[in-house]
N, CA, C and O of each residue as an XYZ file, in Angstrom:
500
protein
N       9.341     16.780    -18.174
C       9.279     15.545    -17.411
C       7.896     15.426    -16.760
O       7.517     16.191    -15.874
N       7.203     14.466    -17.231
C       5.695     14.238    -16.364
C       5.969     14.212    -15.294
O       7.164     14.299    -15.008
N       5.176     14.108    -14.457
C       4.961     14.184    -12.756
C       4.703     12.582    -12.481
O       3.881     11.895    -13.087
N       5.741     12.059    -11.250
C       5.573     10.142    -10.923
C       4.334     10.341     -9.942
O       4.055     11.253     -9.164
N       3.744      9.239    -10.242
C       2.456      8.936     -8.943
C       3.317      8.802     -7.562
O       4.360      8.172     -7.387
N       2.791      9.350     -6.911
C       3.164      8.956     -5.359
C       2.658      7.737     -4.844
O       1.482      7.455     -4.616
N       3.809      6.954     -4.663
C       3.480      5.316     -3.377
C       3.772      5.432     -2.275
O       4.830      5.858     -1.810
N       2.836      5.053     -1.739
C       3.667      4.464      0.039
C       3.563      3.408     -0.130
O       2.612      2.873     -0.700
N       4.723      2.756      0.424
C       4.783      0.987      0.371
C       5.246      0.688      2.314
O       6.312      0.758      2.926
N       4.287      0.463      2.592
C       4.921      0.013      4.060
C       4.838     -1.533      4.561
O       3.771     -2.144      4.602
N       5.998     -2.053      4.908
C       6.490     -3.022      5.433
C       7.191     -3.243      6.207
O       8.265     -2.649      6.117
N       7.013     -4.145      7.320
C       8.415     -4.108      8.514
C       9.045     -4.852      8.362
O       9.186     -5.603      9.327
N       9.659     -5.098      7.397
C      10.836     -5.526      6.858
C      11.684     -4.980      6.005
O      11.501     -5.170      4.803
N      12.433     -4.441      6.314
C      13.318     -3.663      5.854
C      13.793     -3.400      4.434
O      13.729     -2.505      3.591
N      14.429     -4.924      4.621
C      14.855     -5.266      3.266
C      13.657     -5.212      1.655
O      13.864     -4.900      0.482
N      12.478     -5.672      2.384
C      11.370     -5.418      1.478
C      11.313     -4.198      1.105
O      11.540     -3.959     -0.081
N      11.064     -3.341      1.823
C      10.919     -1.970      1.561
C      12.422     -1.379      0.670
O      12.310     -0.573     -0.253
N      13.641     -1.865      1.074
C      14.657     -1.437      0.058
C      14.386     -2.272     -1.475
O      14.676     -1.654     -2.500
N      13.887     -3.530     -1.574
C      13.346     -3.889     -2.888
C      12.610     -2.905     -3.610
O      12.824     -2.353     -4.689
N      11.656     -2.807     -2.736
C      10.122     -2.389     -3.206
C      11.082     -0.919     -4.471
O      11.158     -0.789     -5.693
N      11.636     -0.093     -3.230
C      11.996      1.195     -3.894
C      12.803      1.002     -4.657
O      12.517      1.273     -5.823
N      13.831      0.587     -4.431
C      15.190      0.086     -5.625
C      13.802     -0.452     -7.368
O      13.606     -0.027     -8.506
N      13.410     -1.234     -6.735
C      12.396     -1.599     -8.282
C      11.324     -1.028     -8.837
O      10.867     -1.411     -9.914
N      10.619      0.350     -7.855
C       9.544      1.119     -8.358
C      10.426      2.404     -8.556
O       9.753      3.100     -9.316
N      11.630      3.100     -8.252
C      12.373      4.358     -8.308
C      12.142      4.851    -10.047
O      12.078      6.025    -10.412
N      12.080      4.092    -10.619
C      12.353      5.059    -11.691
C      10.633      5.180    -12.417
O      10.450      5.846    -13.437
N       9.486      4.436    -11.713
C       8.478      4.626    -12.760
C       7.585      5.763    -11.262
O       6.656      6.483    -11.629
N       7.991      5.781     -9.719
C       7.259      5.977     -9.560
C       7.727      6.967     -8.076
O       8.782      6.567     -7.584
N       7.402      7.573     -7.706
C       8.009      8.356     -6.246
C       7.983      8.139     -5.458
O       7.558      9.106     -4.826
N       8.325      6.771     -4.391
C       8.205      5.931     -3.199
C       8.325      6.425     -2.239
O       9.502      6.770     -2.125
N       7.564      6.775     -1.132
C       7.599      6.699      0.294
C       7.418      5.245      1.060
O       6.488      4.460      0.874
N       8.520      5.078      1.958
C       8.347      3.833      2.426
C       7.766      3.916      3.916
O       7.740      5.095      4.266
N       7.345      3.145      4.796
C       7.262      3.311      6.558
C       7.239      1.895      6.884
O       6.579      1.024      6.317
N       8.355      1.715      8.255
C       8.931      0.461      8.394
C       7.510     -0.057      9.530
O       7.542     -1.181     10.031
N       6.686      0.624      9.735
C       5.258      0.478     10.397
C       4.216      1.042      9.837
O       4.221      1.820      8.882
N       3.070      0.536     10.604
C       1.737      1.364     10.120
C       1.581      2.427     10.895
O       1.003      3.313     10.266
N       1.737      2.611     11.551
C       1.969      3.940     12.679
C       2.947      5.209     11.944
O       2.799      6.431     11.941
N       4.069      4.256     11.294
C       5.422      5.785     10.735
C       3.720      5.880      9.507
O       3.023      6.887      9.632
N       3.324      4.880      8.560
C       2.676      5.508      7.525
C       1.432      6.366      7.885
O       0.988      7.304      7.222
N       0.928      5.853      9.110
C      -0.108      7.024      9.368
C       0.532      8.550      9.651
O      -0.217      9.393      9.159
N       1.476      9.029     10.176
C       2.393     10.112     10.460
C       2.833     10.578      8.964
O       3.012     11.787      8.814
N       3.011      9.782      7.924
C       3.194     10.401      6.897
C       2.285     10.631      6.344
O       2.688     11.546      5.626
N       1.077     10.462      6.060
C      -0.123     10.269      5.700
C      -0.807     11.911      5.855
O      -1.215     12.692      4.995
N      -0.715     12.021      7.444
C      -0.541     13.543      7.769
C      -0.212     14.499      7.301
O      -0.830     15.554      7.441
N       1.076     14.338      6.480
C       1.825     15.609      5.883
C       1.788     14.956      4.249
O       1.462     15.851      3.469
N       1.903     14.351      3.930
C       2.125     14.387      2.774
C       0.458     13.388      1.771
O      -0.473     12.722      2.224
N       0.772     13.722      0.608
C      -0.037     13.216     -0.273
C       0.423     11.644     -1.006
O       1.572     11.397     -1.372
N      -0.599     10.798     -1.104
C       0.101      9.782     -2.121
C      -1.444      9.156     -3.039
O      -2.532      8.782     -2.601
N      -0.981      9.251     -4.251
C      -1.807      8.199     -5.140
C      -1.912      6.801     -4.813
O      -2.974      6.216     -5.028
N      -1.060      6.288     -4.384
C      -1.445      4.298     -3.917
C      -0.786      4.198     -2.399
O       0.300      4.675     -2.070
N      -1.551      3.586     -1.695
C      -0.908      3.077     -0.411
C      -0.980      1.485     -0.743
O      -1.997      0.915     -1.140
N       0.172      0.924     -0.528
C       0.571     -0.479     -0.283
C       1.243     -1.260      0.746
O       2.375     -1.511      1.160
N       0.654     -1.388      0.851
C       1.129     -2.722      2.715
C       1.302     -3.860      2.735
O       0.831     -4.580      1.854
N       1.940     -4.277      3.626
C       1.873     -5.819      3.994
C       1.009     -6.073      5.232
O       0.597     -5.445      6.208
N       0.934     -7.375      4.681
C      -0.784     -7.600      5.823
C      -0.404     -8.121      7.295
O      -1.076     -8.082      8.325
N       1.013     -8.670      7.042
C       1.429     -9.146      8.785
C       2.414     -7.974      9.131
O       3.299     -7.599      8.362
N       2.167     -7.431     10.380
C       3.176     -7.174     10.704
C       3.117     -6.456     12.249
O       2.129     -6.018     12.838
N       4.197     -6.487     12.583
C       3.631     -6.082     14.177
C       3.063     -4.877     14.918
O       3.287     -3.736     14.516
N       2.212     -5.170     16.167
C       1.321     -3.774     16.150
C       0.390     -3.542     15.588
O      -0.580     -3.378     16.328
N       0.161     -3.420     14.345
C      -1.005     -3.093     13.569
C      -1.271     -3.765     11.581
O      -0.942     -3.028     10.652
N      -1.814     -5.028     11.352
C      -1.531     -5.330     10.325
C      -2.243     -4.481      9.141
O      -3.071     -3.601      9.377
N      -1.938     -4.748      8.200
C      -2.116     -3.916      6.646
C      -3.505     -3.910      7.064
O      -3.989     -2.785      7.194
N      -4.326     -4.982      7.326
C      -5.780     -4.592      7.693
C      -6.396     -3.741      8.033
O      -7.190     -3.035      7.411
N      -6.008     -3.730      9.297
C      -6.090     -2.674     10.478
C      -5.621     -1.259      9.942
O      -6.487     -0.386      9.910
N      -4.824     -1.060      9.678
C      -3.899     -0.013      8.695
C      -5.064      0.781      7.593
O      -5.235      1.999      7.542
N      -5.489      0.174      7.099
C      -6.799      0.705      5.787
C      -7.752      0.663      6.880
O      -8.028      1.846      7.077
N      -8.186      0.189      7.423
C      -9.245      0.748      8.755
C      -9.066      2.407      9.089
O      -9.893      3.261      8.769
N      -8.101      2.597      9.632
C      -7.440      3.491      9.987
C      -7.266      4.662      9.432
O      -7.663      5.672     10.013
N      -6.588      4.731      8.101
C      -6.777      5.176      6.950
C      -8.271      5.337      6.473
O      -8.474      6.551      6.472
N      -9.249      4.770      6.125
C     -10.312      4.676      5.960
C     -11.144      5.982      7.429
O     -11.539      7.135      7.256
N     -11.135      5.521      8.149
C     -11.516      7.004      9.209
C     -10.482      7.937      9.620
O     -10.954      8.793     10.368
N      -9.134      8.089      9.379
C      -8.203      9.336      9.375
C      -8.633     10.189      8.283
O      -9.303     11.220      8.340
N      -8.237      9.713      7.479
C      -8.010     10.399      5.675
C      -9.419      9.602      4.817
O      -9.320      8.615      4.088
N     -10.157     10.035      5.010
C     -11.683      8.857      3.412
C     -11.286      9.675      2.502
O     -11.449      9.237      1.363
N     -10.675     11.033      2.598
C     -10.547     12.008      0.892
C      -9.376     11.220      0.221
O      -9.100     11.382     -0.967
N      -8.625     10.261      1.133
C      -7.429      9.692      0.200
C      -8.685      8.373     -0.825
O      -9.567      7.629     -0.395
N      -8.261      8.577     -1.991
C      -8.859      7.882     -2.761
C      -8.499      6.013     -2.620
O      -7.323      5.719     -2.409
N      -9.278      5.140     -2.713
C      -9.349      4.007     -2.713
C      -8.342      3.183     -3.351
O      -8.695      2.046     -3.662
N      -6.861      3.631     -3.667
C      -5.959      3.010     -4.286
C      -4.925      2.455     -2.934
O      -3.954      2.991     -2.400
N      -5.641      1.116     -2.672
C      -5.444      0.412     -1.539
C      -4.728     -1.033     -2.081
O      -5.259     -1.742     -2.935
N      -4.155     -1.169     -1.795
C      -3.252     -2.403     -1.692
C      -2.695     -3.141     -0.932
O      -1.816     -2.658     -0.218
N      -3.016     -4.549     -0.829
C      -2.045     -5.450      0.446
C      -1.147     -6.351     -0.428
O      -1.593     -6.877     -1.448
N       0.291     -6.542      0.042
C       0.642     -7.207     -0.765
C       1.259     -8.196      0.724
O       1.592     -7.785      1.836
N       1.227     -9.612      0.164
C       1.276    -10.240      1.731
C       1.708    -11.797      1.527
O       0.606    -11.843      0.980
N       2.125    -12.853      1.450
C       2.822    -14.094      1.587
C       1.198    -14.868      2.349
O       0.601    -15.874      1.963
N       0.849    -13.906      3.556
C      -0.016    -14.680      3.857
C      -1.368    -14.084      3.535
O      -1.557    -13.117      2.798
N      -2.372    -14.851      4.244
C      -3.774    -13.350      4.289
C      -4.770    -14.938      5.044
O      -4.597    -16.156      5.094
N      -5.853    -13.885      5.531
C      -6.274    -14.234      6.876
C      -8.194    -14.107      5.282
O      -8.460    -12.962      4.915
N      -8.820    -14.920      4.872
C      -9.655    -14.799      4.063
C     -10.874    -13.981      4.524
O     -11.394    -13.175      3.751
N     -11.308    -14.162      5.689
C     -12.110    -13.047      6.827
C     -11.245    -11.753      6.696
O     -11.951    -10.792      6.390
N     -10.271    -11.530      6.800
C      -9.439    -10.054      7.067
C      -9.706     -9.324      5.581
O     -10.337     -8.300      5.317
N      -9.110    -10.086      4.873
C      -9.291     -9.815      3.686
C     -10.590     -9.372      3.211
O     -10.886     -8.216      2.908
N     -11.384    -10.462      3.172
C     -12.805     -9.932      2.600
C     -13.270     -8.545      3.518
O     -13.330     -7.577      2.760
N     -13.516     -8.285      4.535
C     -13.285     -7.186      5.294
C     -12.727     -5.851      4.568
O     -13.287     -4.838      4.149
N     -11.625     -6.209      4.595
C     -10.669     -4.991      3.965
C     -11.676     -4.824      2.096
O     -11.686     -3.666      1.677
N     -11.998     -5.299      1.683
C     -12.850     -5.136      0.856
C     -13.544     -5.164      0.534
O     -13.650     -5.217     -0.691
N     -14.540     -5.155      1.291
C     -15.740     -4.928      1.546
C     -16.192     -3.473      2.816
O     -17.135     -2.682      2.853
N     -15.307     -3.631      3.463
C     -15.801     -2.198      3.967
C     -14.516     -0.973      4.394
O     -14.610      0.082      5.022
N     -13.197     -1.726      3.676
C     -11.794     -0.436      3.746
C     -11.216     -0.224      2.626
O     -10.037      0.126      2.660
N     -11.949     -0.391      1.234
C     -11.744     -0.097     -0.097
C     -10.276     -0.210     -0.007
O      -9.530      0.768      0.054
N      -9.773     -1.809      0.001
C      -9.376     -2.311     -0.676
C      -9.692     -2.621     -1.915
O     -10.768     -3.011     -2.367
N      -8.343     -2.355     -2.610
C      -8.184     -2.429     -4.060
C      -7.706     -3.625     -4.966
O      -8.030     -3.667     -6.152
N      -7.200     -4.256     -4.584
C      -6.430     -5.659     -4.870
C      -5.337     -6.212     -3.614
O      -4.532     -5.568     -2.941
N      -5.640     -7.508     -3.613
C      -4.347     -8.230     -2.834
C      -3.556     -8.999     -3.588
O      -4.097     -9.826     -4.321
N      -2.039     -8.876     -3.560
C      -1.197     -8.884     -4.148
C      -0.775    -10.330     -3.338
O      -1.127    -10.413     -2.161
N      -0.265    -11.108     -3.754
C       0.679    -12.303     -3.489
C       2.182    -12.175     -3.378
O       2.796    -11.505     -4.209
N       2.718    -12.713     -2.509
C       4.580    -12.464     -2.687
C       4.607    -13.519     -2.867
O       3.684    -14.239     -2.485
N       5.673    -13.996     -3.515
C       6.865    -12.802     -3.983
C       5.970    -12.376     -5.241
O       5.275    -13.200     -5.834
N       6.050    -10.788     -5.666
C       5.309    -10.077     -7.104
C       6.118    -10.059     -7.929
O       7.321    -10.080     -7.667
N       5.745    -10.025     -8.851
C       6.138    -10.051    -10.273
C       5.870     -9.029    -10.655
O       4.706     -8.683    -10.855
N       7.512     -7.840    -10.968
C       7.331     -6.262    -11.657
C       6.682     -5.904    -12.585
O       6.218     -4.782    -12.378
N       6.502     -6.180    -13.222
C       5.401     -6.387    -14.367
C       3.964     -5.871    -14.231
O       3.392     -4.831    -14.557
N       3.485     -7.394    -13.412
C       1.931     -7.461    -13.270
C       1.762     -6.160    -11.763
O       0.729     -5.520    -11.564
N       2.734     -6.074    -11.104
C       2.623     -4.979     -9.882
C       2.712     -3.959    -10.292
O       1.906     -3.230     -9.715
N       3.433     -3.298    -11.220
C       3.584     -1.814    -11.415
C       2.146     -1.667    -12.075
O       1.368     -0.775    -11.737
N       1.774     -2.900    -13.332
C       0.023     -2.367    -13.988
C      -0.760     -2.818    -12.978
O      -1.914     -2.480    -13.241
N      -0.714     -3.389    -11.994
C      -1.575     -3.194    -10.759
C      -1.817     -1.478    -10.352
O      -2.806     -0.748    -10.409
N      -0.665     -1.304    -10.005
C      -0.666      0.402     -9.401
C      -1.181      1.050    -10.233
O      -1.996      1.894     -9.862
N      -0.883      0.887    -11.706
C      -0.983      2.036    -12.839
C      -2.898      1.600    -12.582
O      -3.606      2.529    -12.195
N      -3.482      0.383    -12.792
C      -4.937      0.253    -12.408
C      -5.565      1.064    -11.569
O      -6.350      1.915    -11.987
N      -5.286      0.892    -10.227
C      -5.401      1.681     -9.274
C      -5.912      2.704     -9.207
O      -6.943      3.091     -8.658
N      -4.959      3.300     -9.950
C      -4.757      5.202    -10.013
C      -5.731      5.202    -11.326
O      -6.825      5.767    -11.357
N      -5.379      4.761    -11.974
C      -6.557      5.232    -13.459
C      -8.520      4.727    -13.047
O      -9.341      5.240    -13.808
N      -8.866      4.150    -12.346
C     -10.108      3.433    -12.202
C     -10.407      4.321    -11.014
O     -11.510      4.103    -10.511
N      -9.559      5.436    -10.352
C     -10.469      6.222     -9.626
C     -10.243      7.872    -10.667
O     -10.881      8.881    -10.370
């Protein structure tokens, strides 16, 4: 059995995050955090190939979050992702231009074009 890439998918929404995993479980090894704060705490202990976020959310958005990430952890490789309904075009360009962001994703995603998003990701570093 090959070895699944590790995701974090964090969203404070619950239900998102039970999507997210229910529809990436079988191609990929999901860690979820219902904040950016639980994903920085996991971040700590464990390893992941893609971090994916949502860009609103309370406390600290997906932005801010790859900031963060970006001076906690820089050895975590650049497989950065926002996936978000909205986005702020300043925040954004930001996040990619100086928090190696990797792509921003649109909701609702389409399984398909999101999983070869991730599989991108991970292969281009």
């Amino acid at each position: 059995m090959k070895q699944k890439y590790k995701i974090l998918y964090v969203d404070d929404e619950e239900s998102n995050l039970l999507i997210f995993k229910d529809t990436f479980r079988r191609d990929f090894h999901v860690q979820t955090a219902v904040s950016a704060y639980k994903a920085l705490e996991i971040l700590k202990t464990s390893t992941v190939d893609v971090v994916i976020t949502d860009q609103r959310m309370p406390g600290m958005t997906g932005v801010e979050l790859l900031k963060e990430i970006n001076k906690m952890f820089s050895e975590i490789p650049p497989n950065r992702l926002i996936v978000s309904g909205y986005s702020s075009n300043t925040d954004i360009k930001k996040a990619f231009d100086e928090y190696r962001l990797y792509k921003f994703i649109t909701k609702p995603w389409n399984y398909k074009e999101l999983k070869q998003i991730i599989l991108d990701a991970i292969i281009q570093n």
